[in-house]
LOSE-101543 format. One record per atom (N, C-alpha, C): residue in one letter; residue number from 1; atom name; x, y, z. Coordinates in Angstrom, 1 decimal. Layout:
// residues N
aa i at px py pz
A NUM CA X Y Z
...
This chain:
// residues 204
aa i at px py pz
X 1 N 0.8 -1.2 0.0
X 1 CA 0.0 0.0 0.0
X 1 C 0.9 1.2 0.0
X 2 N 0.2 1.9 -1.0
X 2 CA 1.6 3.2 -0.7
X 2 C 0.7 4.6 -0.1
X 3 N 1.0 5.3 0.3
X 3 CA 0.8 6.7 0.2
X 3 C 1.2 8.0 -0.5
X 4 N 0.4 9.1 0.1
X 4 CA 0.4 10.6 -1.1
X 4 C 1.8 10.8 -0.4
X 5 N 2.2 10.4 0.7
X 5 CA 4.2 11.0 1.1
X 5 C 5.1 10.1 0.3
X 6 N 4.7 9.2 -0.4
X 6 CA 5.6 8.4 -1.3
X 6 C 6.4 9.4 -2.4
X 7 N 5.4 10.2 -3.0
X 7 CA 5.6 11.4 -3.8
X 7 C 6.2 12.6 -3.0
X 8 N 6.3 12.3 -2.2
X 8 CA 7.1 14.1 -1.5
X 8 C 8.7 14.1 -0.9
X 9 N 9.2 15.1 -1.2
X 9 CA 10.6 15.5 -1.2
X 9 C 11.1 15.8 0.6
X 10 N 11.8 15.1 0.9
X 10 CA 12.6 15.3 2.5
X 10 C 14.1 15.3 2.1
X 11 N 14.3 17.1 2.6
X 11 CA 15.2 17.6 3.1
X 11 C 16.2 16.8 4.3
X 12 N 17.8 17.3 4.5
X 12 CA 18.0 16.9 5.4
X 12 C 18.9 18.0 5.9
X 13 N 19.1 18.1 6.9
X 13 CA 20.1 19.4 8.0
X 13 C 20.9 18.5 8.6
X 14 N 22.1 18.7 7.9
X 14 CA 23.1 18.1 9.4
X 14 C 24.0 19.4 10.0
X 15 N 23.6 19.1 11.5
X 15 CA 24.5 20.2 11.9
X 15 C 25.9 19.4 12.7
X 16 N 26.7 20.6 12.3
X 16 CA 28.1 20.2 12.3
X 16 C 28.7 21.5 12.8
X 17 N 28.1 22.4 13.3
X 17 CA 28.6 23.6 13.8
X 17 C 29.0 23.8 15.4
X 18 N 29.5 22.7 16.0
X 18 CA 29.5 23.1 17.4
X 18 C 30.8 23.0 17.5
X 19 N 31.2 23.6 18.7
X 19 CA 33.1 23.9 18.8
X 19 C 33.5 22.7 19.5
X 20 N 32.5 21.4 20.4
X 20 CA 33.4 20.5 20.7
X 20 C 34.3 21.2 22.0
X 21 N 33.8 22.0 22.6
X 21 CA 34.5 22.3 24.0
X 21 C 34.9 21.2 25.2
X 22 N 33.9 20.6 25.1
X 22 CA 34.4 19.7 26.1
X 22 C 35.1 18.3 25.8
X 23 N 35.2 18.5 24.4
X 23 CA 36.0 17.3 23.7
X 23 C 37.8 18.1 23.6
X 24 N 37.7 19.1 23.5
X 24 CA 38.9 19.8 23.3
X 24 C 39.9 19.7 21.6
X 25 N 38.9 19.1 20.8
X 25 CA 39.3 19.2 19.1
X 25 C 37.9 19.5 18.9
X 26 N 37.8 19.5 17.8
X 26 CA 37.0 19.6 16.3
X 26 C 36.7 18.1 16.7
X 27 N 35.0 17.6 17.2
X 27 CA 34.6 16.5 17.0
X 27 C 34.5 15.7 15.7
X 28 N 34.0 16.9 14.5
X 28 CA 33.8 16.6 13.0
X 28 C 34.8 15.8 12.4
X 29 N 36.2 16.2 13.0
X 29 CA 37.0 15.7 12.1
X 29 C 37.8 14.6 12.9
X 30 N 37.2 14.1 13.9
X 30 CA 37.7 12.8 14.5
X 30 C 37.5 11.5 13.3
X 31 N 38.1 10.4 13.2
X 31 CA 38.1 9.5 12.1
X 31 C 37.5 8.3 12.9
X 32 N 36.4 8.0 12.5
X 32 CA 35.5 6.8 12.4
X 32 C 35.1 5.4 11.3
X 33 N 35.6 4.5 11.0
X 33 CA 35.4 3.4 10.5
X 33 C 36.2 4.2 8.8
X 34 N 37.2 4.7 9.2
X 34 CA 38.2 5.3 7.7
X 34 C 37.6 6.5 7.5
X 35 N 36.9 7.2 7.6
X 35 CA 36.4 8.1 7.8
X 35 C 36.8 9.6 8.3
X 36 N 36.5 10.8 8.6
X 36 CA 35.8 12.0 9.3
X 36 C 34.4 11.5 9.9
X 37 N 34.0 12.2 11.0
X 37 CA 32.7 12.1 11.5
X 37 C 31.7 12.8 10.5
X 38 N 32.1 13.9 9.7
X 38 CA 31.6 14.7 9.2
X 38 C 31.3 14.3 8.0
X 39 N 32.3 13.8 7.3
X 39 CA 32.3 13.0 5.9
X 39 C 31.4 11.9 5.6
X 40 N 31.2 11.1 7.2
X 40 CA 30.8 10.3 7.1
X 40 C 29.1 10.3 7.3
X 41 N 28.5 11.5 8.4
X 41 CA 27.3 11.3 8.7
X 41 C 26.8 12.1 7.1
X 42 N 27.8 13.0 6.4
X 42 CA 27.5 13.5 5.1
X 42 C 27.0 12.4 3.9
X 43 N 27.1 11.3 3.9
X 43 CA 27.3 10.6 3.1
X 43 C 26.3 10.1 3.4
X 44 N 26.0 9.8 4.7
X 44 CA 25.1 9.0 5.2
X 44 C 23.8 10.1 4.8
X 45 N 23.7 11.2 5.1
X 45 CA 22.5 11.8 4.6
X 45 C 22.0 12.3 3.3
X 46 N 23.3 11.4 2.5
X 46 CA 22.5 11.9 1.1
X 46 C 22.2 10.7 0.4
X 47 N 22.1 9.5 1.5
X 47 CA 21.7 8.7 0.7
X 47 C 19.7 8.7 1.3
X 48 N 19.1 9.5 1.8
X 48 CA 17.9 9.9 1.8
X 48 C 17.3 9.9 0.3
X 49 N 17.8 10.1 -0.1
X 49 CA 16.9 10.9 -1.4
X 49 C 17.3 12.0 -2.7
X 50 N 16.2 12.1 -2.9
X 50 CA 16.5 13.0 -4.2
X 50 C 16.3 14.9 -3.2
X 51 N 16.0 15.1 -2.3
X 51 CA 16.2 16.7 -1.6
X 51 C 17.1 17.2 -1.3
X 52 N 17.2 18.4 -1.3
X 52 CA 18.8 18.9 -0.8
X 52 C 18.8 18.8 0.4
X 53 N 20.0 18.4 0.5
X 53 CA 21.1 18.4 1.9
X 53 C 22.0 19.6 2.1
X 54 N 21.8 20.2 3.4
X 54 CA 22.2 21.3 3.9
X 54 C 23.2 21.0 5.1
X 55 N 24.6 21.1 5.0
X 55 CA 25.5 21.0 6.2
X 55 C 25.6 22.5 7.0
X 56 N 25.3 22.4 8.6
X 56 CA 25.8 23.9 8.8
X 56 C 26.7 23.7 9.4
X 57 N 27.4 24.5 9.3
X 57 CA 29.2 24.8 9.6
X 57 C 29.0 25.9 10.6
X 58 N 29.8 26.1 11.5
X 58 CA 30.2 27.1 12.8
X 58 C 32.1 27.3 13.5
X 59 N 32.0 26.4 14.3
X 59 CA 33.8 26.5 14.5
X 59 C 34.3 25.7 13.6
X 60 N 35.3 26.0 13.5
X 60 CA 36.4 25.3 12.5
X 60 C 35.6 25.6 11.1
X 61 N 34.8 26.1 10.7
X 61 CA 34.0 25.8 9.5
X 61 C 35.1 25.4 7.9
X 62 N 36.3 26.7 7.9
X 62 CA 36.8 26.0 6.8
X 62 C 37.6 24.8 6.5
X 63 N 38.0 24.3 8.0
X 63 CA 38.8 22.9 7.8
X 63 C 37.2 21.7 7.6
X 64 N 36.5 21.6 8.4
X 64 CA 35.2 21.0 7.9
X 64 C 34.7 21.2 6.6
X 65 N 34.4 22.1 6.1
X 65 CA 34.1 22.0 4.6
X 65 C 35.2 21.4 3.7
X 66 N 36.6 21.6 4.2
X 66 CA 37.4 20.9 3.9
X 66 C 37.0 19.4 3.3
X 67 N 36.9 19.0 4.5
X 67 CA 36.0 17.1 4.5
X 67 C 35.3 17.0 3.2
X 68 N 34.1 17.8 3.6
X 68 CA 33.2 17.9 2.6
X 68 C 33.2 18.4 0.9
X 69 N 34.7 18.3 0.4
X 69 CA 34.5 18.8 -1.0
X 69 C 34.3 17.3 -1.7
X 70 N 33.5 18.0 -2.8
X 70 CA 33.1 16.4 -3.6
X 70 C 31.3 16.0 -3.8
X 71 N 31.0 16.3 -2.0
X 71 CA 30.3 15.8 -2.5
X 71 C 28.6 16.6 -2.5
X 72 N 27.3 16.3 -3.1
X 72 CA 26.6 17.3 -4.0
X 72 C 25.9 17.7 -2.6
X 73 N 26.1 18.7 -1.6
X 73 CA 25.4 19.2 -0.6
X 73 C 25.8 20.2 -0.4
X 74 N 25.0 21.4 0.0
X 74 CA 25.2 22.8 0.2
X 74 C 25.3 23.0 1.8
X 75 N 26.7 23.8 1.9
X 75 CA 27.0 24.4 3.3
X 75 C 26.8 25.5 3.9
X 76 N 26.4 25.9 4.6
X 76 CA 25.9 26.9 5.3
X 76 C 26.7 27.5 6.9
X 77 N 27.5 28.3 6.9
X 77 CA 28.5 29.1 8.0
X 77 C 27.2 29.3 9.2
X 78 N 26.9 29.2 9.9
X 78 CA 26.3 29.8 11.0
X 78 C 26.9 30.6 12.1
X 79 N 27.2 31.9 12.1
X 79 CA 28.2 32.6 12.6
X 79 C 28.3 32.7 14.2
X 80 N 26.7 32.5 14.2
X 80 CA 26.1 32.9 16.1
X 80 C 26.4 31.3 16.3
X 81 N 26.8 30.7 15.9
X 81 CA 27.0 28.8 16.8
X 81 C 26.7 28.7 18.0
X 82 N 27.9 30.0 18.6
X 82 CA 28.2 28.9 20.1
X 82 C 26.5 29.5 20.6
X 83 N 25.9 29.9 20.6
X 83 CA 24.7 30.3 21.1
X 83 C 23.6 29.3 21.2
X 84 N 24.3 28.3 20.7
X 84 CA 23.6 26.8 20.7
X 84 C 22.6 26.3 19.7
X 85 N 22.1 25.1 19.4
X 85 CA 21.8 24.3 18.7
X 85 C 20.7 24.9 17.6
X 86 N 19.6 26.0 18.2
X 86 CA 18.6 26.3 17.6
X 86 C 19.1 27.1 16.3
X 87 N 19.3 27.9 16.8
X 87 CA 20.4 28.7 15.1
X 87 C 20.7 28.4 14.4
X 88 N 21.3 27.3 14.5
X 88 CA 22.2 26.0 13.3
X 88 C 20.6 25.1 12.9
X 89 N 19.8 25.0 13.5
X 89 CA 18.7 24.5 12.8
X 89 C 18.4 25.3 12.1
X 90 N 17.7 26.6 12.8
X 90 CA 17.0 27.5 11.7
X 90 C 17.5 28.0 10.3
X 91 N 19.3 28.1 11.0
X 91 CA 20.2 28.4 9.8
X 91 C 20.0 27.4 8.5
X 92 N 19.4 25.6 8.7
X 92 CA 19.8 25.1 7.8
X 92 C 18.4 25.0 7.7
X 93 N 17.2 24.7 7.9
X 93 CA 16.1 25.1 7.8
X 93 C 16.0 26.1 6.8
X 94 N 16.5 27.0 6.8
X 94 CA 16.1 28.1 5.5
X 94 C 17.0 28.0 4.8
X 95 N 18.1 27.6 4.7
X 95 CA 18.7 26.8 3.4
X 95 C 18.1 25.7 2.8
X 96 N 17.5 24.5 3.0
X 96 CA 16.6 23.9 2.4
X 96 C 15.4 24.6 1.9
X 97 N 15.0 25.4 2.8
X 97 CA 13.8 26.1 2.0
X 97 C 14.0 26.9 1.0
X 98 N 15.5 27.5 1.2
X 98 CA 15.8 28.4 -0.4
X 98 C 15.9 27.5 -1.7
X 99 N 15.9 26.3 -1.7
X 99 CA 16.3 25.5 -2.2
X 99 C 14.6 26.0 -3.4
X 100 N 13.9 25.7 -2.7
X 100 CA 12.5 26.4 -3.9
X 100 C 12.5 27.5 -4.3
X 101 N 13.0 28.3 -3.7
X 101 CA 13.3 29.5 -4.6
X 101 C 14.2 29.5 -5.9
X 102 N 15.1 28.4 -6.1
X 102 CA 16.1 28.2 -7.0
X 102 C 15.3 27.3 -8.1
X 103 N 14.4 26.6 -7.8
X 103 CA 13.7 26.1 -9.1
X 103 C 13.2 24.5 -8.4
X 104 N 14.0 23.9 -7.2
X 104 CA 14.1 23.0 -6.7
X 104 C 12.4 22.8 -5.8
X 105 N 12.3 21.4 -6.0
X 105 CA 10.8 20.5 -5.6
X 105 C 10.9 21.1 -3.8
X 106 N 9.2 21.4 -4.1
X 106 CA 8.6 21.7 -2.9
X 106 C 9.1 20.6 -2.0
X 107 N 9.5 21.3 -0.4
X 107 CA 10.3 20.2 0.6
X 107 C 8.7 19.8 1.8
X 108 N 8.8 19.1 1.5
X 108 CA 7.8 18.6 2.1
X 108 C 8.0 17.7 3.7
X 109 N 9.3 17.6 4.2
X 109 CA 9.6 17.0 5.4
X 109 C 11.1 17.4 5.2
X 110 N 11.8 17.6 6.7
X 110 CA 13.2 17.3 6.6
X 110 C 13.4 16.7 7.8
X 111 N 14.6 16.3 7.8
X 111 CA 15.0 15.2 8.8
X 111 C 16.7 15.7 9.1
X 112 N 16.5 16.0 10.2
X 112 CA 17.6 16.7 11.4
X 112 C 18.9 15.7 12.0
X 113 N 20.0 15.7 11.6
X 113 CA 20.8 14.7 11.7
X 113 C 21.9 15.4 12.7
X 114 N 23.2 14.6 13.3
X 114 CA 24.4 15.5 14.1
X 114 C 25.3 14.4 13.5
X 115 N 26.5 14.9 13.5
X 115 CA 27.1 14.1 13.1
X 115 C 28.2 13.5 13.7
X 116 N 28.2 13.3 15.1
X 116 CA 28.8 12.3 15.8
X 116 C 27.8 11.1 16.7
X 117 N 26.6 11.0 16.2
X 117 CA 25.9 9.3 16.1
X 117 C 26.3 8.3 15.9
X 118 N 27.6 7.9 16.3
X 118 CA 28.2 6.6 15.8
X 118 C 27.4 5.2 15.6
X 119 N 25.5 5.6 15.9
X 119 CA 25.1 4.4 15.4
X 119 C 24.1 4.6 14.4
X 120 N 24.0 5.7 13.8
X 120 CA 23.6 6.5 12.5
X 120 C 23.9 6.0 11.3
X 121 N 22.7 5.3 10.7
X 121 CA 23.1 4.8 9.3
X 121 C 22.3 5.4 8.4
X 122 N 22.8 4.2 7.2
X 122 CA 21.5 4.8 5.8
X 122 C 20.2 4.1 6.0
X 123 N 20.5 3.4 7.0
X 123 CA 19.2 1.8 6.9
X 123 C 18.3 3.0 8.5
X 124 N 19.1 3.6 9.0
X 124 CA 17.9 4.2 10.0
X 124 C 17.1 5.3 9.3
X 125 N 17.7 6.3 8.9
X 125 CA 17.4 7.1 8.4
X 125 C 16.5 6.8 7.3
X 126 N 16.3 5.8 6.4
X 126 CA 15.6 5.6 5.5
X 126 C 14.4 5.2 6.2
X 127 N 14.4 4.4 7.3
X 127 CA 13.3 3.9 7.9
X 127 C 12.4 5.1 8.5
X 128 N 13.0 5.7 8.7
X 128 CA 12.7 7.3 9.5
X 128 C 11.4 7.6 8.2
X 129 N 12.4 7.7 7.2
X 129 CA 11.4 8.1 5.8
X 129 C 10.0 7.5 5.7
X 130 N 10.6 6.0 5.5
X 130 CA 9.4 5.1 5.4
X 130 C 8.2 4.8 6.2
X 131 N 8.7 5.4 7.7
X 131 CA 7.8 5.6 8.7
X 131 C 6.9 6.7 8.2
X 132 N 7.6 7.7 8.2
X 132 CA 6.6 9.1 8.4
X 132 C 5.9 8.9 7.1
X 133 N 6.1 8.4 5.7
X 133 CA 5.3 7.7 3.9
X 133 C 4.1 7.4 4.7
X 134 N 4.5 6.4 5.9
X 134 CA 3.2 4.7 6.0
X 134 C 2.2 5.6 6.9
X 135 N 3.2 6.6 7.9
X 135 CA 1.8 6.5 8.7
X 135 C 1.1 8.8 8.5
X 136 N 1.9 9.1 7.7
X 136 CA 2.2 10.4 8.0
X 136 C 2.0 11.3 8.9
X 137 N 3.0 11.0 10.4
X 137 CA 2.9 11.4 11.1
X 137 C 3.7 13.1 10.9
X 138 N 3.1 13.8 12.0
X 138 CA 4.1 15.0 11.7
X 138 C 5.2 15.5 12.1
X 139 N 5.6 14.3 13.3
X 139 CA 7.1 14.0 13.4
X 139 C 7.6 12.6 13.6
X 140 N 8.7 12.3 13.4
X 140 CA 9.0 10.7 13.4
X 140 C 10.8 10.7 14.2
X 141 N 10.6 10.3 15.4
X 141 CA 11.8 10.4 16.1
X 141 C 12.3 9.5 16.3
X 142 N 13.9 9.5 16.6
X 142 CA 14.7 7.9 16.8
X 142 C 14.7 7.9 18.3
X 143 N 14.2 7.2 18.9
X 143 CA 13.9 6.7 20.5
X 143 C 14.9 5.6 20.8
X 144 N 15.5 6.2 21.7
X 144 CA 17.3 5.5 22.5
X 144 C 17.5 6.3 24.2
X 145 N 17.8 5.7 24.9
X 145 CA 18.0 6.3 26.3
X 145 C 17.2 7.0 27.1
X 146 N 15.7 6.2 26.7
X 146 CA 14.7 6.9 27.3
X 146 C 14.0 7.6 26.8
X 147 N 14.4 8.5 25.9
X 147 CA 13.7 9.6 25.1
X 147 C 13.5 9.7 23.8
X 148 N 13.2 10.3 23.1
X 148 CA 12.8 10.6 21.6
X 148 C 13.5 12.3 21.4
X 149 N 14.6 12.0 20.6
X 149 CA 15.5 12.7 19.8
X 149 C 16.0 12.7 18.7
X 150 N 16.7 13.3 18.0
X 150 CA 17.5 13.0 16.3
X 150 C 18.5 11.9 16.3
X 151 N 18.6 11.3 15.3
X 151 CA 17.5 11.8 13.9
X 151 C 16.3 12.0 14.0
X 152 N 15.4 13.0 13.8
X 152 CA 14.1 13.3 13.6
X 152 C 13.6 13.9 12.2
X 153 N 12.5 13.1 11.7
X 153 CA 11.8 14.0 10.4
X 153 C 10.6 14.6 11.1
X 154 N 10.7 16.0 10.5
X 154 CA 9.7 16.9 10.8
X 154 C 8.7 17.0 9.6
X 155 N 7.5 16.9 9.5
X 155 CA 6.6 17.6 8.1
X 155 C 6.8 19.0 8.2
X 156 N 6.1 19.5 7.2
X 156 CA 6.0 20.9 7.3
X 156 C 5.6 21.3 7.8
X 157 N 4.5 20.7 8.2
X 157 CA 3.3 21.8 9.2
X 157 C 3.7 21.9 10.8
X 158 N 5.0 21.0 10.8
X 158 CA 5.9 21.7 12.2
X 158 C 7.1 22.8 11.9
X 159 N 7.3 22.9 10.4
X 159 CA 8.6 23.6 10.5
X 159 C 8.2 25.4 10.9
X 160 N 7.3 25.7 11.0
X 160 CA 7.0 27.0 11.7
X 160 C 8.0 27.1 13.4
X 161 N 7.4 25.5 14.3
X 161 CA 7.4 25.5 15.2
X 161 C 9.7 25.2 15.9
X 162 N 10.0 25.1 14.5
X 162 CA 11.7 24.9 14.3
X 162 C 12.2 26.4 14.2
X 163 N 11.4 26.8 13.6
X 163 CA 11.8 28.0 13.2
X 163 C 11.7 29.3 14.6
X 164 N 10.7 29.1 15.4
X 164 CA 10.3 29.8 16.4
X 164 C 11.4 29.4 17.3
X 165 N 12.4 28.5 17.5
X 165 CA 13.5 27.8 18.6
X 165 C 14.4 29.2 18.5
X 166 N 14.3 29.7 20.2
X 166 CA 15.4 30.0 20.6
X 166 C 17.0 29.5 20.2
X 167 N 17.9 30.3 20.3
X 167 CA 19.5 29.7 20.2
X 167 C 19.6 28.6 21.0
X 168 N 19.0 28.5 22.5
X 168 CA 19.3 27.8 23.1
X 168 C 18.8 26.5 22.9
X 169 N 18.0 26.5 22.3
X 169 CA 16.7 25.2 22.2
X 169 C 17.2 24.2 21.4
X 170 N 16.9 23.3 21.6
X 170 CA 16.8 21.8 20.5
X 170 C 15.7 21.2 19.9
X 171 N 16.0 20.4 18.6
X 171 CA 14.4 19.7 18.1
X 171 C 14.0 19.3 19.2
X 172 N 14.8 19.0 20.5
X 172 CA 13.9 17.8 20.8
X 172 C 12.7 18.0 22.0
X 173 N 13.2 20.1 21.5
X 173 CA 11.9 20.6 22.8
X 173 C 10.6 20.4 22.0
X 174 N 10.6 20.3 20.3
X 174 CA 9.5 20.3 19.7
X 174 C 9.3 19.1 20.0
X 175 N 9.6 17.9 19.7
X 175 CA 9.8 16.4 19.6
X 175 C 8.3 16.6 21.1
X 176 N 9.2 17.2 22.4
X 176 CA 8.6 16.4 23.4
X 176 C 7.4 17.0 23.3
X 177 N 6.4 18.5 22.7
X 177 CA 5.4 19.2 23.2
X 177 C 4.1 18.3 23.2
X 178 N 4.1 17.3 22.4
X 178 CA 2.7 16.1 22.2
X 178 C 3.2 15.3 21.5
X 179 N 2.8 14.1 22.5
X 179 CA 3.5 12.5 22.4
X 179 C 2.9 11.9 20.8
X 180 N 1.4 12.5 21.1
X 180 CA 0.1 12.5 19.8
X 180 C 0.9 12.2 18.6
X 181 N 1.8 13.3 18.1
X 181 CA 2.0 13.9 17.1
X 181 C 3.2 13.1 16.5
X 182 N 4.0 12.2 17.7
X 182 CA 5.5 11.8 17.0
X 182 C 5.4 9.8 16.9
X 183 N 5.5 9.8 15.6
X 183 CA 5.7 8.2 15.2
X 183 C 7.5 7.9 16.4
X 184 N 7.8 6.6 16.6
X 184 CA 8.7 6.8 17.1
X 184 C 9.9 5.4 16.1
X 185 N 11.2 5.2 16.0
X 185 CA 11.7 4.6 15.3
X 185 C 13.3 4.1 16.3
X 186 N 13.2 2.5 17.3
X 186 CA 14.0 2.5 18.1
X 186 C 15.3 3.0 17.1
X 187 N 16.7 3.1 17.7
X 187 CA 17.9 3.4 17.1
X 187 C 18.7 2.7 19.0
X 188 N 18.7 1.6 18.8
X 188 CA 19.8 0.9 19.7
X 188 C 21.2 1.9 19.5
X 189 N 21.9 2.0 20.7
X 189 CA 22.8 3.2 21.1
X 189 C 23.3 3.9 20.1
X 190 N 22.1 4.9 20.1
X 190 CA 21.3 6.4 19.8
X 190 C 22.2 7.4 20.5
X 191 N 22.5 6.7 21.8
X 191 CA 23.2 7.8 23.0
X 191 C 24.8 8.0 22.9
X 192 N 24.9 7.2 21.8
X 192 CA 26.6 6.6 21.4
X 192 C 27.2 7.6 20.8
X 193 N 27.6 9.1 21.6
X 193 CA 28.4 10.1 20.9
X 193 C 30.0 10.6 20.9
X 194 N 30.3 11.5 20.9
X 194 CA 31.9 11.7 21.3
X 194 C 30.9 13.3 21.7
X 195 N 31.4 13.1 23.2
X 195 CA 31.5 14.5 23.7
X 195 C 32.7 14.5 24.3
X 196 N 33.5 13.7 25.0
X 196 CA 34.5 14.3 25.6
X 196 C 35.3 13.3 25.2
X 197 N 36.5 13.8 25.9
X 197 CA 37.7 13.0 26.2
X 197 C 37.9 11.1 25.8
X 198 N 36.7 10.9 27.2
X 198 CA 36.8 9.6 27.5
X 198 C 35.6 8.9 26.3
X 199 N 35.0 9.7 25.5
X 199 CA 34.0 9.0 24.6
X 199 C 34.9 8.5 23.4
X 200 N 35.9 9.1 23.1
X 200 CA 37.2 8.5 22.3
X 200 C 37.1 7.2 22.0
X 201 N 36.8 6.5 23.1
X 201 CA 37.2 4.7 23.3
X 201 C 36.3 4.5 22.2
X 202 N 35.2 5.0 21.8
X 202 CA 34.3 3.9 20.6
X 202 C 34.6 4.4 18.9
X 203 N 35.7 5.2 19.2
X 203 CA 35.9 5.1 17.6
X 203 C 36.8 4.5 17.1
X 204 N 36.6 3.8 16.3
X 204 CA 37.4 2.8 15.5
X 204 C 37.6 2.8 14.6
């Protein structure tokens, strides 16, 4: 059985703009399975689909885009970064949306990625997709450690409510406002990131 979301276009935002303070490098350019983190969650998000993909960039931005030459996704500087997560959404939020002003298919969902998920694939993320097709819900979150967080696909008729986020804020204040509203998609260690020092041990 298919659905009318079989035919609609999802965007993706990876943000890649955080300075990694309490890791003390550039988390992006840590090397995972031959890899960049950044290279890699990049790759990973364009294998979504036919929508543009938007990287936002913040500290280090020009050695990170570094990573990223090659391949077909547009980067976006977000200058206010350290001001936290919401920015770097909105920032890449309306880079996907300019994307219709250029001639490019109405975005009909995007799907919010980070790029030190070390258990982040093509197979989650697709399912993400195929979720929100079957049942179209208006958000569809990866549920790991308790909670419901990114990856997340948002429809449109939440991206108002992304756009209203404080600097300080994250999807996942939208995620939590009605349980109603979010399909959920497990992601077994979801919680598996490099924030500091000692998170090191799981890259390989």
């Amino acid at each position: 059985m298919t659905s009318a979301h079989d035919r609609e276009t999802v965007g993706v935002v990876l943000l890649a703009a955080g300075g990694s303070s309490r890791l003390g490098q550039p988390k992006q350019l840590l090397r995972h399975q031959g890899q960049t983190l950044v290279r890699r969650a990049a790759e990973v998000a364009l294998s979504v689909g036919r929508g543009p993909v938007v990287g936002v960039l913040g500290a280090h931005h020009e050695a990170i885009a570094l990573e990223l030459t090659g391949l077909p996704l547009h980067c976006v500087t977000h200058e206010d970064w350290a001001l936290g997560p919401g920015g770097s959404l909105k920032a890449g939020l309306s880079a996907v949306l300019a994307t219709e002003c250029s001639g490019g298919p109405t975005v009909d969902a995007v799907l919010v990625m980070l790029c030190d998920q070390l258990r982040v694939d093509a197979s989650h993320l697709k399912t993400l997709v195929t979720t929100w097709r079957t049942t179209g819900a208006a958000m569809v979150a990866s549920a790991y450690d308790g909670t419901h967080g990114v990856p997340a696909l948002f429809s449109r008729s939440v991206f108002a409510e992304l756009d209203a986020l404080s600097p300080s804020q994250g999807a996942r204040g939208v995620i939590a406002r009605d349980a109603s509203r979010v399909e959920a998609v497990a992601l077994p260690g979801g919680n598996l990131d490099v924030d500091t020092p000692e998170d090191l041990v799981h890259l390989k």
